[in-house]
C-alpha positions as CSV (number, residue, x, y, z in Angstrom):
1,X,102.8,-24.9,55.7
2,X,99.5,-23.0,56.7
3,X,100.0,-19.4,57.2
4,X,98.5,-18.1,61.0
5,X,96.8,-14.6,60.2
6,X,97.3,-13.6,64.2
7,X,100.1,-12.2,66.2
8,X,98.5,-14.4,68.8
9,X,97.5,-18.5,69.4
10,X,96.1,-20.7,71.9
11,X,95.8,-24.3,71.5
12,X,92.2,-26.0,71.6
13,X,93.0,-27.0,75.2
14,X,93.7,-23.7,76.2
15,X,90.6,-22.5,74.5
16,X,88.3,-24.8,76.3
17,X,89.8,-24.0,79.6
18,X,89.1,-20.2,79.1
19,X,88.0,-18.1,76.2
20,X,87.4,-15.3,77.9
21,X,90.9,-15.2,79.3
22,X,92.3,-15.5,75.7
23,X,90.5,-12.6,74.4
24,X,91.5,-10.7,77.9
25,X,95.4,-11.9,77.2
26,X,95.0,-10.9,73.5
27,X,93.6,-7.1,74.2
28,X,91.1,-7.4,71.3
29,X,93.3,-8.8,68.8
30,X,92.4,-12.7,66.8
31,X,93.9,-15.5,68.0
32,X,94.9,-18.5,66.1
33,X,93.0,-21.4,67.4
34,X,95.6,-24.4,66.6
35,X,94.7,-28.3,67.0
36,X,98.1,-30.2,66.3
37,X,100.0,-27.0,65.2
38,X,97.6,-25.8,62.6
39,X,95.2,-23.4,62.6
40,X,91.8,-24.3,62.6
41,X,89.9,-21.6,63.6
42,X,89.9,-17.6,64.8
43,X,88.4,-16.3,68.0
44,X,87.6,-12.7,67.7
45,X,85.7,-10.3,70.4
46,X,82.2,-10.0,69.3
47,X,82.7,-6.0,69.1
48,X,85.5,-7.0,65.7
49,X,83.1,-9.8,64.6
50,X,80.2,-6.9,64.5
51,X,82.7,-4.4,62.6
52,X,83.7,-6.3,60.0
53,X,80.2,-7.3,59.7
54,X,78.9,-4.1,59.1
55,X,82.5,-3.2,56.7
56,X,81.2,-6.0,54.4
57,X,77.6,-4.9,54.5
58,X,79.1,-1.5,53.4
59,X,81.2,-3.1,50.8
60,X,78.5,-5.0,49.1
61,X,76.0,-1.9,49.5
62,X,79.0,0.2,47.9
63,X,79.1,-2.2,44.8
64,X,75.2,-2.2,44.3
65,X,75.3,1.8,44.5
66,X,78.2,1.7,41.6
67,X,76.5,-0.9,39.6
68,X,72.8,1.1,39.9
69,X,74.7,4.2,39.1
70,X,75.9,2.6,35.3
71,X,72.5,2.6,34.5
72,X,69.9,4.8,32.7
73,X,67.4,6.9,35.2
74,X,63.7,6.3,34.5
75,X,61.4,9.3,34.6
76,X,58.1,8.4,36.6
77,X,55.0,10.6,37.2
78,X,53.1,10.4,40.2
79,X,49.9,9.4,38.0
80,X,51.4,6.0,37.1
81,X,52.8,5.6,40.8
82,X,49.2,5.8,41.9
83,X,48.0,3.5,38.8
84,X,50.9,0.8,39.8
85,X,49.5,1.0,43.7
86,X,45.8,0.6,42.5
87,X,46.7,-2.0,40.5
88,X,48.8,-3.8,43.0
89,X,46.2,-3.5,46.0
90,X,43.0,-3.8,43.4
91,X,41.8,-0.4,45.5
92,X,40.6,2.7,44.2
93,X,43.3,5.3,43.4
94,X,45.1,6.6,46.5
95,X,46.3,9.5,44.4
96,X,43.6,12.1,42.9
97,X,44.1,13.8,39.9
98,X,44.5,17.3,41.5
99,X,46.7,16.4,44.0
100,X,48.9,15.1,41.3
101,X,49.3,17.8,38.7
102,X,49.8,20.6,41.3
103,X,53.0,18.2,42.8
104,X,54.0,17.8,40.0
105,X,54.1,21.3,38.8
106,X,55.9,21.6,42.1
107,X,58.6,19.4,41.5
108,X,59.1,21.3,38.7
109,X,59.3,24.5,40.0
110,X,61.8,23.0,42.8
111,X,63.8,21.7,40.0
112,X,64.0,25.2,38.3
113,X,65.1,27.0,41.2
């Protein structure tokens, strides 16, 4: 026997006749859509389809952030940031070298206090 994951059901017939009346009658919550007793399918208001849309987003985000965090940081400087982007758009630097060493001395100084 299949399990129905709602407190509420409606049969396909009942479905075509009105879905917005079933998600009126339901207040919100997933109804079972049954076809010869069994559920085949859940109808959910679009506002719970968009939540648990963004929950799983969240989720997934969560376990890259956890797997990124087991790993070693990399120490960049600025200089090879601006060698990577001249070397990526074939232009000339977008970084000088002054500009450079007084940020970085300033990062450094931000990192000290």
């Amino acid at each position: 026997m299949t399990p129905i994951l709602a407190n509420c059901s409606a049969s396909i017939s009942e479905l075509k006749k009105s879905p917005t009346a079933l998600l009126v009658e339901s207040n919100g919550a997933p109804i079972a859509i049954l076809n010869h007793n069994k559920p085949t399918a859940y109808l959910i208001p679009s506002e719970t389809y968009e939540l648990m849309m963004e929950c799983l987003e969240d989720y997934e985000l969560a376990k890259i952030i956890e797997e990124r965090g087991k790993s070693q940081a990399v120490t960049v400087s600025f200089k090879s940031m601006g060698d990577k982007w001249q070397q990526f758009f074939n232009t000339s630097s977008v970084f000088e070298d002054d500009f450079l060493a007084n940020r970085e001395n300033d990062i450094a100084q931000e990192r000290d206090f």
